[in-house]
C-alpha beads as a LAMMPS data file, in Angstrom:
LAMMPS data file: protein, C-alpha beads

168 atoms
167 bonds

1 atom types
1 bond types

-500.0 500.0 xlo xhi
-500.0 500.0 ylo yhi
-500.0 500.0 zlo zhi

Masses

1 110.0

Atoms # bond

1 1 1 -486.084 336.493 119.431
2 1 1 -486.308 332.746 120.753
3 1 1 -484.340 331.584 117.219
4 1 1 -481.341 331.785 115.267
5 1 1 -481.320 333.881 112.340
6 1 1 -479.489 331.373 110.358
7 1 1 -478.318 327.628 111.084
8 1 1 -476.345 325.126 109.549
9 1 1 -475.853 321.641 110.784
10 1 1 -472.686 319.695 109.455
11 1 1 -469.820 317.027 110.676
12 1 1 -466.979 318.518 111.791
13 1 1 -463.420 316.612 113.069
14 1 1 -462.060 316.279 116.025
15 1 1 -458.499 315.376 115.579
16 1 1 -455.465 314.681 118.489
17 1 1 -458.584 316.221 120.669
18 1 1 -458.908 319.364 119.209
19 1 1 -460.918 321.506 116.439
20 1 1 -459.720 324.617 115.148
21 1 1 -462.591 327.236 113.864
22 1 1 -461.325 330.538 112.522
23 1 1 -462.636 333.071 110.207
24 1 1 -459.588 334.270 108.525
25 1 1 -456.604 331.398 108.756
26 1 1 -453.696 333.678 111.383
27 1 1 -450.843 331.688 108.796
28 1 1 -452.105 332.849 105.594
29 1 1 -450.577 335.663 105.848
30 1 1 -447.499 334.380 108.197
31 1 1 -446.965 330.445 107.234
32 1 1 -444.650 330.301 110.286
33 1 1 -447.426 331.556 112.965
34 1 1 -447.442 329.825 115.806
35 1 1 -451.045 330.454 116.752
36 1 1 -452.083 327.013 117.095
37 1 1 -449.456 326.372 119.457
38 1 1 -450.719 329.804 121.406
39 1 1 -454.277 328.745 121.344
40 1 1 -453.795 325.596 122.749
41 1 1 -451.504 327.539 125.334
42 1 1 -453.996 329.450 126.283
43 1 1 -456.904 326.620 126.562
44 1 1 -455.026 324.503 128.601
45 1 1 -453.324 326.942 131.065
46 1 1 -456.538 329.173 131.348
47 1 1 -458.654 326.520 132.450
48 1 1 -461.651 326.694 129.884
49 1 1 -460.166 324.181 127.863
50 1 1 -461.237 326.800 125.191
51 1 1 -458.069 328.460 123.769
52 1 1 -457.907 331.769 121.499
53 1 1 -454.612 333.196 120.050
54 1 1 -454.494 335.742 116.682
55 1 1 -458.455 334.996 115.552
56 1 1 -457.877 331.050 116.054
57 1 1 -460.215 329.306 118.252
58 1 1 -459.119 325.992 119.563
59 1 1 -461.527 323.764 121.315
60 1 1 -460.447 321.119 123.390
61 1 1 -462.216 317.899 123.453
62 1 1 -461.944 314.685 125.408
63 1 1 -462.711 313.090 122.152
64 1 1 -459.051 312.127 120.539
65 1 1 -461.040 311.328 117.531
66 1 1 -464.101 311.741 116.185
67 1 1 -464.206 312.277 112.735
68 1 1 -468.078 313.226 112.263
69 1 1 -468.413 315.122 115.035
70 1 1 -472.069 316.917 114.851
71 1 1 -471.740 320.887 115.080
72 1 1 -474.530 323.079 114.555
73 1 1 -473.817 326.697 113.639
74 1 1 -476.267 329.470 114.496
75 1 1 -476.381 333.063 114.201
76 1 1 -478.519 335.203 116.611
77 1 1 -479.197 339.045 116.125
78 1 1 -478.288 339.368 119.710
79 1 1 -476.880 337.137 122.765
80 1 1 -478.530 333.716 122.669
81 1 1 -480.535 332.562 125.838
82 1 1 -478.423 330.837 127.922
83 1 1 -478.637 326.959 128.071
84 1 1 -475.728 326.265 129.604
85 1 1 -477.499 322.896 131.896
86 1 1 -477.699 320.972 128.468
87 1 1 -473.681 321.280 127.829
88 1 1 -471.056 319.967 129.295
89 1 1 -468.753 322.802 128.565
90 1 1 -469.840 326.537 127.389
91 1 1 -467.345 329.361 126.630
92 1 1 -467.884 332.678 125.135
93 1 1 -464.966 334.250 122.941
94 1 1 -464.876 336.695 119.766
95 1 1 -464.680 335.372 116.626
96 1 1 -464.084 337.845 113.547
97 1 1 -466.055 336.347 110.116
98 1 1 -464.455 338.767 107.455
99 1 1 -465.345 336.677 104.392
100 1 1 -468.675 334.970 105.680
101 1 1 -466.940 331.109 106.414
102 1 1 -466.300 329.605 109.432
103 1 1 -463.774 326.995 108.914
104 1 1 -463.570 323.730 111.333
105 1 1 -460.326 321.949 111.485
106 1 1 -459.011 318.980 112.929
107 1 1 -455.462 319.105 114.723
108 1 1 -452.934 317.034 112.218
109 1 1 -453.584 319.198 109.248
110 1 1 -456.466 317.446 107.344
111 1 1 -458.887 319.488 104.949
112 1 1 -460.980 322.474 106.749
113 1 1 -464.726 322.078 107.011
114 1 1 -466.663 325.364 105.774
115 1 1 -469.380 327.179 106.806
116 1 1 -471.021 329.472 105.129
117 1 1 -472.451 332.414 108.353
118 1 1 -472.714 336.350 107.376
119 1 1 -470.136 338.206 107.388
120 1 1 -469.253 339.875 110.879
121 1 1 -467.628 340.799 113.709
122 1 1 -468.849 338.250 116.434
123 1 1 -469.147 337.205 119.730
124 1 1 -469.322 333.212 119.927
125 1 1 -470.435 330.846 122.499
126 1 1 -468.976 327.301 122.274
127 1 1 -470.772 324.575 123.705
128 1 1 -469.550 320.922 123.675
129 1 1 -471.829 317.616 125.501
130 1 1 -470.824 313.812 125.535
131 1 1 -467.649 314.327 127.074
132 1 1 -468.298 312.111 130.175
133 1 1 -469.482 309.136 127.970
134 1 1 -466.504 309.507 125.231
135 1 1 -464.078 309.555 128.504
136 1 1 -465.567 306.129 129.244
137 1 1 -464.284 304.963 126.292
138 1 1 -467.672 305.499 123.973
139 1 1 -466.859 306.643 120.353
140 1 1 -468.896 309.327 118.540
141 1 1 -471.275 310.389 121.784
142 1 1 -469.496 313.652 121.539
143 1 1 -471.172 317.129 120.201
144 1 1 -470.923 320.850 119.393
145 1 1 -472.464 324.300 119.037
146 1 1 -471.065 327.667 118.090
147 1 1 -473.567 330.549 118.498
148 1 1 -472.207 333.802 117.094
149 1 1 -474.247 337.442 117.488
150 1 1 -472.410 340.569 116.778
151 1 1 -470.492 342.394 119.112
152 1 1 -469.229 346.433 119.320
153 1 1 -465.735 345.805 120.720
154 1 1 -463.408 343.307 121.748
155 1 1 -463.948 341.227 125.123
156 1 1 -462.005 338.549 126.839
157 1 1 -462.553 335.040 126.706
158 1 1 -465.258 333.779 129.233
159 1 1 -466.474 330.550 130.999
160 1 1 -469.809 330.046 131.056
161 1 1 -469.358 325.841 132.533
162 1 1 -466.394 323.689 132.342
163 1 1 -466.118 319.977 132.311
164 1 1 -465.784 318.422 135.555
165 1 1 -463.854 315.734 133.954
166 1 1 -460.888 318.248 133.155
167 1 1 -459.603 317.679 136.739
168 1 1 -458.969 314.114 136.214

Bonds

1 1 1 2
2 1 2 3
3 1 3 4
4 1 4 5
5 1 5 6
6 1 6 7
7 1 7 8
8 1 8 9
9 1 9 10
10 1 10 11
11 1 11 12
12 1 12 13
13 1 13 14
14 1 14 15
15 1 15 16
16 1 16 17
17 1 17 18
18 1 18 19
19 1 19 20
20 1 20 21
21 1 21 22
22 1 22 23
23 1 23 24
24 1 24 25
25 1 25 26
26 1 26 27
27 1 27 28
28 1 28 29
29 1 29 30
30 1 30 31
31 1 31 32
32 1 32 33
33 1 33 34
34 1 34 35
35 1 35 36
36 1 36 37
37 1 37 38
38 1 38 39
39 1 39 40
40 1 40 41
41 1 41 42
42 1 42 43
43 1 43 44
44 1 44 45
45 1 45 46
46 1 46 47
47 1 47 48
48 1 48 49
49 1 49 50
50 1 50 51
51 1 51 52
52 1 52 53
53 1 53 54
54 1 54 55
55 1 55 56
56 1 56 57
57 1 57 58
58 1 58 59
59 1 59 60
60 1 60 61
61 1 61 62
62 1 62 63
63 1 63 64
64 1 64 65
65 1 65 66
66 1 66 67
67 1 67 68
68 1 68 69
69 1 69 70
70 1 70 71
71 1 71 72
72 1 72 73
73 1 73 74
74 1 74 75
75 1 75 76
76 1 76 77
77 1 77 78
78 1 78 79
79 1 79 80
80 1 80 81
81 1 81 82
82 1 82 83
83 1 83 84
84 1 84 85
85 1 85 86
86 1 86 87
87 1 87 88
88 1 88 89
89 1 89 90
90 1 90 91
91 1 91 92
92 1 92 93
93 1 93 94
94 1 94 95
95 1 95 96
96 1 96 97
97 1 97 98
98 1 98 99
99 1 99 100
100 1 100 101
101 1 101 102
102 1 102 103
103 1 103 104
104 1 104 105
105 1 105 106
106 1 106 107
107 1 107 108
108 1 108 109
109 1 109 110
110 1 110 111
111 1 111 112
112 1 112 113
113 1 113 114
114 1 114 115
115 1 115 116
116 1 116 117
117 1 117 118
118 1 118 119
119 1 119 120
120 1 120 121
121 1 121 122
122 1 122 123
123 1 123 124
124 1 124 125
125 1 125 126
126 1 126 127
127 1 127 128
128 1 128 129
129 1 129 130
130 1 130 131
131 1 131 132
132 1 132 133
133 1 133 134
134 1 134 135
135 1 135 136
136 1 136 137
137 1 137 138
138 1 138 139
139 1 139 140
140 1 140 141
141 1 141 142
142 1 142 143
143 1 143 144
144 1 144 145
145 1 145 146
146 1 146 147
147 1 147 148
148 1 148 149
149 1 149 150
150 1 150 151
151 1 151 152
152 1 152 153
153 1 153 154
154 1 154 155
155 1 155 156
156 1 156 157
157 1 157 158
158 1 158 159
159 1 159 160
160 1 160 161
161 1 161 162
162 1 162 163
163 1 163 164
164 1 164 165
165 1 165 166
166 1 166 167
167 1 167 168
């Protein structure tokens, strides 16, 4: 299959250059988790700039702010082609969907951004582009993609391309 199953296009925010996306909040059921902290932990001192920690995803961005950042959700009934040459950063990670939403959040605590996906237990691939441009200085360049396709286990995070612009 050369298509998504299901897609959804939508603005999400990039806040303090970061987006959260989660499918079951880790501090609803412990309000003093310390996941966020964990996932960006993990994106910074892993090198993928791509941070998991307790279901939360936490994408690093050069983009401080951006607060209509495009993202385009798809769902594949198996792994997505690879088209790694159009992003400028591409990392695979699982991402459990027990209630069918995807929720997008900007670091600072505004209002989650919703999407509606089937329920599942998936693998996701998340793809960013514009970073060179928005580390010139440009505003709103930046872009996203999460692919999801269901997985039988757990696996590790992986990196698929990372920004050359991390180094800096």
């Amino acid at each position: 299959m050369s298509q998504p199953s299901h897609a959804v296009d939508l603005d999400v925010e990039v806040n303090h250059g970061q987006i959260y996306i989660y499918g079951a909040a880790p501090w609803a059921d412990d309000p003093n988790s310390d996941a966020v902290l964990r996932a960006l932990d993990d994106a910074r001192q892993s090198g993928r700039f791509v941070g998991v920690s307790d279901g939360l995803v936490d994408l690093v961005s050069p983009a401080q702010w951006n607060f209509h950042a495009p993202m385009r959700v798809e769902v594949w009934p198996l792994e997505p082609p690879a088209d790694d040459d159009a992003w400028d950063q591409v990392v695979d990670v699982d991402l459990d969907v027990p209630d069918g939403r995807v929720w997008f959040e900007g670091s600072g605590g505004r209002d989650p951004i919703p999407c509606d996906v089937p329920p599942g237990t998936y693998r996701a691939r998340v793809s960013g582009r514009g970073y060179a441009e928005v580390a010139d200085g440009a505003e709103g360049l930046d872009s996203y993609r999460l692919r999801l396709w269901p997985r039988d286990g757990d696996t590790g995070p992986r990196s698929r391309k990372v920004w050359f612009g991390y180094e800096r």
